[in-house]
C-alpha positions as CSV (number, residue, x, y, z in Angstrom):
1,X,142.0,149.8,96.3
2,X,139.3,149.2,98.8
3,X,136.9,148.1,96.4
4,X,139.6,145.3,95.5
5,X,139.4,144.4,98.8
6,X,136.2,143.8,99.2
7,X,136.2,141.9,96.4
8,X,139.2,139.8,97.9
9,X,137.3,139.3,101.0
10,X,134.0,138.2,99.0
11,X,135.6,136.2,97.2
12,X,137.7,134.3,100.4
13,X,134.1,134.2,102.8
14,X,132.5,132.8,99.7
15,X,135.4,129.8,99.5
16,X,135.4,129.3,103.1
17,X,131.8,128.9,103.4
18,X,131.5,126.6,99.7
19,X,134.6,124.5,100.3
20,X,133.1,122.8,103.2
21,X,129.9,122.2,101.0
22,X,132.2,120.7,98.5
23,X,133.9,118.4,100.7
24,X,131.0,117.0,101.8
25,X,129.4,116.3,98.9
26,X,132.4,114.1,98.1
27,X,131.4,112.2,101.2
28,X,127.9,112.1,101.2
29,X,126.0,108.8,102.8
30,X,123.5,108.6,100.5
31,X,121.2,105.7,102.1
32,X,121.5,103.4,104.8
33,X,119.4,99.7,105.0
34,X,119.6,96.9,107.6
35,X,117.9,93.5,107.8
36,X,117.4,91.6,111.1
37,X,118.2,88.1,112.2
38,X,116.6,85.1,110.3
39,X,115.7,82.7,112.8
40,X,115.9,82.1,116.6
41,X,115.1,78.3,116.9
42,X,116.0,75.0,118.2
43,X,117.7,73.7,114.5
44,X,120.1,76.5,114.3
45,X,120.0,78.4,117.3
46,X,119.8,82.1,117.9
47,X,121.9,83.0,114.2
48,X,123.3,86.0,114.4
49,X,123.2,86.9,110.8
50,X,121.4,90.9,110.7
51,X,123.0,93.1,108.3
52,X,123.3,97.5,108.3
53,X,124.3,98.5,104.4
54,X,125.9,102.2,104.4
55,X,126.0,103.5,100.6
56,X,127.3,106.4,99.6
57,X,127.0,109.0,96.4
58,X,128.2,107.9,93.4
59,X,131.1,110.4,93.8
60,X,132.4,109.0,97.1
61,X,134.4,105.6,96.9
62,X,133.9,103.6,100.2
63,X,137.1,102.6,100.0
64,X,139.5,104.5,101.9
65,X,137.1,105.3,104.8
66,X,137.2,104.3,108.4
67,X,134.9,103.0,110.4
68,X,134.0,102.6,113.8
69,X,130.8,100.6,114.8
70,X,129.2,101.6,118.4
71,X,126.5,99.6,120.0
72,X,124.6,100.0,123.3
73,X,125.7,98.1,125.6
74,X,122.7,98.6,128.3
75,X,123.4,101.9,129.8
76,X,125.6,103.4,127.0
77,X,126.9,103.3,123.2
78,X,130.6,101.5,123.6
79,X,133.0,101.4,120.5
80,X,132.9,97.6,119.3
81,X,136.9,96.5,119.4
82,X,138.5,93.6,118.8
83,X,136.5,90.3,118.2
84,X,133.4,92.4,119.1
85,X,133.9,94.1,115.4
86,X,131.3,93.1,113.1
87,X,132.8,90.5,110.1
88,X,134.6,92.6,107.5
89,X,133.8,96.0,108.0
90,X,136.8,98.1,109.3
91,X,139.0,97.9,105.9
92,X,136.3,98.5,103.1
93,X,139.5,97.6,100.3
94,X,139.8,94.2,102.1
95,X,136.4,92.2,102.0
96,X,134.0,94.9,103.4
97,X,132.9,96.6,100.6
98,X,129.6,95.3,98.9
99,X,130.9,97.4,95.7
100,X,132.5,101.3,95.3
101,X,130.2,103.0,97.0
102,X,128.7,100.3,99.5
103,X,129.9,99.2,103.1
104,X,128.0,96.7,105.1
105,X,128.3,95.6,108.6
106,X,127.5,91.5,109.0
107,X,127.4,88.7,111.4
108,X,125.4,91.2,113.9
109,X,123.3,90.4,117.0
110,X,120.2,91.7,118.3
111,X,120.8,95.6,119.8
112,X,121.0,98.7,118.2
113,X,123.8,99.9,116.5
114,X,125.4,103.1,114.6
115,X,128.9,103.9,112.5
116,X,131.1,106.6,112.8
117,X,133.0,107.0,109.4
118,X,136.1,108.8,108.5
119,X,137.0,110.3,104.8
120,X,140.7,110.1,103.8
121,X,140.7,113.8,104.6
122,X,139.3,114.0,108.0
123,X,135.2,114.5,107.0
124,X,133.3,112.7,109.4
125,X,129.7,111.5,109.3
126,X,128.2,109.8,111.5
127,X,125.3,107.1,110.2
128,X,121.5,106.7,111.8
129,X,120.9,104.3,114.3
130,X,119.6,100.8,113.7
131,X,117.7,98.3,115.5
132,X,118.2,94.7,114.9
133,X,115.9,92.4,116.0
134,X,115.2,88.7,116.0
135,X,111.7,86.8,115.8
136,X,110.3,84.6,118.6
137,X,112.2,81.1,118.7
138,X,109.6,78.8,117.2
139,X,108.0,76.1,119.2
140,X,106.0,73.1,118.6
141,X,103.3,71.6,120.8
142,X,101.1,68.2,120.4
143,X,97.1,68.8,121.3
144,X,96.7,66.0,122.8
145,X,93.0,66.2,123.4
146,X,92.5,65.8,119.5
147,X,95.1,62.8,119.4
148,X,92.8,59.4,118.3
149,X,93.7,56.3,118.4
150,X,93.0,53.9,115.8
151,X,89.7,52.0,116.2
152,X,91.5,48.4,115.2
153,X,94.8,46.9,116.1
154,X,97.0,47.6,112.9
155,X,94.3,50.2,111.5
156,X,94.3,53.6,109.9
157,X,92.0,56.0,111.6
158,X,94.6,57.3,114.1
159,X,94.7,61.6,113.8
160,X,97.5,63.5,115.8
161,X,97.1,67.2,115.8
162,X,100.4,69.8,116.5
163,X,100.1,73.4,116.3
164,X,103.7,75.7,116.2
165,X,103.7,79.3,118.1
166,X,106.5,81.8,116.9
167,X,109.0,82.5,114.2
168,X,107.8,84.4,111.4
169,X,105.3,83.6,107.8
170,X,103.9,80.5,107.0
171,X,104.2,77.2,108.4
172,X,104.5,73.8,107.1
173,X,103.9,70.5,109.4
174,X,106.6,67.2,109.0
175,X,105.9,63.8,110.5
176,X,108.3,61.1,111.1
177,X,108.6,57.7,112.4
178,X,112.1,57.9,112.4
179,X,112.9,61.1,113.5
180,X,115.0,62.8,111.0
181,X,113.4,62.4,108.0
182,X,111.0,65.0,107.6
183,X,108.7,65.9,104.2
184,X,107.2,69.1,105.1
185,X,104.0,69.4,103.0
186,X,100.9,69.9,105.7
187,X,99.6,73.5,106.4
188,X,97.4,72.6,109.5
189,X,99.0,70.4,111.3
190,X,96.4,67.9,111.1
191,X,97.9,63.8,110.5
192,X,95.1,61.6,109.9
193,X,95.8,57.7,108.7
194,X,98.1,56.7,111.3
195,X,98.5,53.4,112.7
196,X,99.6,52.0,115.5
197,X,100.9,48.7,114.0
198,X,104.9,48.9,114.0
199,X,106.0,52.7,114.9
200,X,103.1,53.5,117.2
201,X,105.1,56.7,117.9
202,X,105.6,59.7,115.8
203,X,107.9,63.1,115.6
204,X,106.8,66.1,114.2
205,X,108.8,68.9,113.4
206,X,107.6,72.7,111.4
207,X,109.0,75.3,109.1
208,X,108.1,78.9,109.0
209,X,108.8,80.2,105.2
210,X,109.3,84.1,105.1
211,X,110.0,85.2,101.7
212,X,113.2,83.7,100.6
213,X,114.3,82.9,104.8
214,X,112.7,79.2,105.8
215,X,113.2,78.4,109.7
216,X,113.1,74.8,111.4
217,X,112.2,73.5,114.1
218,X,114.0,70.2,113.8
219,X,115.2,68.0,117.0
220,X,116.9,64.7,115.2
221,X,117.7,61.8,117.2
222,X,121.4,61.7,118.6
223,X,122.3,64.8,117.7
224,X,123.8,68.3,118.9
225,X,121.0,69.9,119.7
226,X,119.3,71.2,123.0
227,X,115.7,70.8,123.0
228,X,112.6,69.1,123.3
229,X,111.7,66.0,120.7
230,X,107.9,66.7,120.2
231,X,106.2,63.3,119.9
232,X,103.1,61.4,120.6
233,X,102.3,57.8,120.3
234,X,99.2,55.9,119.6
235,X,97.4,53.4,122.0
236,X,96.8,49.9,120.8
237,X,92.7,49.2,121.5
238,X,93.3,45.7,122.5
239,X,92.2,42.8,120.7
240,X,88.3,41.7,120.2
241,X,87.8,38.9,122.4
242,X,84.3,36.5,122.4
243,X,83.0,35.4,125.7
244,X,82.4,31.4,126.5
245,X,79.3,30.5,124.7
246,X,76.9,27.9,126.4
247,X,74.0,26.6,124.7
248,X,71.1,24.0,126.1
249,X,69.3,21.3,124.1
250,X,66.0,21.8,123.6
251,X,63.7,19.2,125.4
């Protein structure tokens, strides 16, 4: 009899201890992945547009979990509520599921953020934290010591230089004389052949390219948008004039 109750006990320590294992490997948060904000320019302003991707084992459905996103607020992690809530995340079943085992946070600002999820059953697991970051806000300035003017009225030779500071990969330069249609096709920001002739100013504007993500700073004419237009215009050398010529006859 007590040999058949050890066994009884064995056999209850062993379920107690395994059945939590069990559980939780039905609800196991497999990886986790964020991307930061874009761009922080003038063209489209600071877009809040980071991501944080929570995927789960292949046995655990997101759907049917809750969650609760906290951020630090300054001095604390607070519970996001109400239009604080990143876009489609709390109901997995109604948009915020990126497939069966995936849940992804959108639409976030810069801070640092983590999620506190809830299984149908009450298993809890709480995510890493993530940092989301934006790049520098791009800006654009003219060197106007390198800025020459062309050597004729109506000629060529003018050169305006720009140089852009921030964002993030490789940029590519845009001159306009209308301000709003840009080509951008220069890597140095060097614009030789310029005259002075009928639009004796010009706009510049930049892209950075980062992979797939492309940046701009763009300020059109008449628009929306807060900022400064970067320009720089191109003096006129004045026309050739020739003196009064005297002569004397010869005696």
């Amino acid at each position: 009899m007590e040999s058949i109750q050890r066994r009884f006990s064995y056999l209850i320590l062993t379920f107690a201890l395994v059945s939590p294992l069990i559980s939780w490997a039905q609800f196991d948060l497999a990886s986790s992945a964020h991307t930061d904000i874009t761009c922080n320019n003038i063209d489209e302003g600071i877009t809040n547009d980071g991501t944080i991707t929570l995927t789960f084992d292949g046995a655990s459905s997101a759907r049917g979990k809750t969650v609760v996103w906290w951020k630090f607020n300054g001095t604390a992690f607070a519970a996001l509520t109400g239009g604080s809530v990143p876009t489609a995340i709390n109901n997995p079943a109604g948009g915020g599921n990126v497939g069966a085992t995936s849940i992804q946070a959108r639409n976030l600002g810069v801070g640092y953020y983590y999620a506190v999820i809830t299984g149908a059953s009450g298993e809890v697991e709480t995510s890493p934290t993530f940092s989301i970051t934006k790049p520098d806000p791009i800006s654009l300035v003219v060197n106007t010591s390198a800025t020459i003017d062309p050597l004729c009225i109506g000629g060529t030779t003018g050169q305006i230089s720009v140089t852009a500071y921030g964002g993030q990969g490789t940029y590519s330069y845009a001159v306009s004389t209308s301000n709003g249609s840009y080509t951008y096709n220069d890597a140095d920001g060097i614009f030789t052949g310029l005259s002075d002739a009928s639009n004796p100013t010009y706009h510049f504007s930049v892209q950075a390219t980062d992979g797939s993500n492309v940046c701009t700073y763009d300020y059109a004419a008449g628009g929306s948008l807060s900022g400064t237009d970067i320009t720089e215009t191109l003096t006129d050398p004045g026309a050739i004039t020739l003196g009064t010529v005297s002569s004397t006859n010869a005696v």
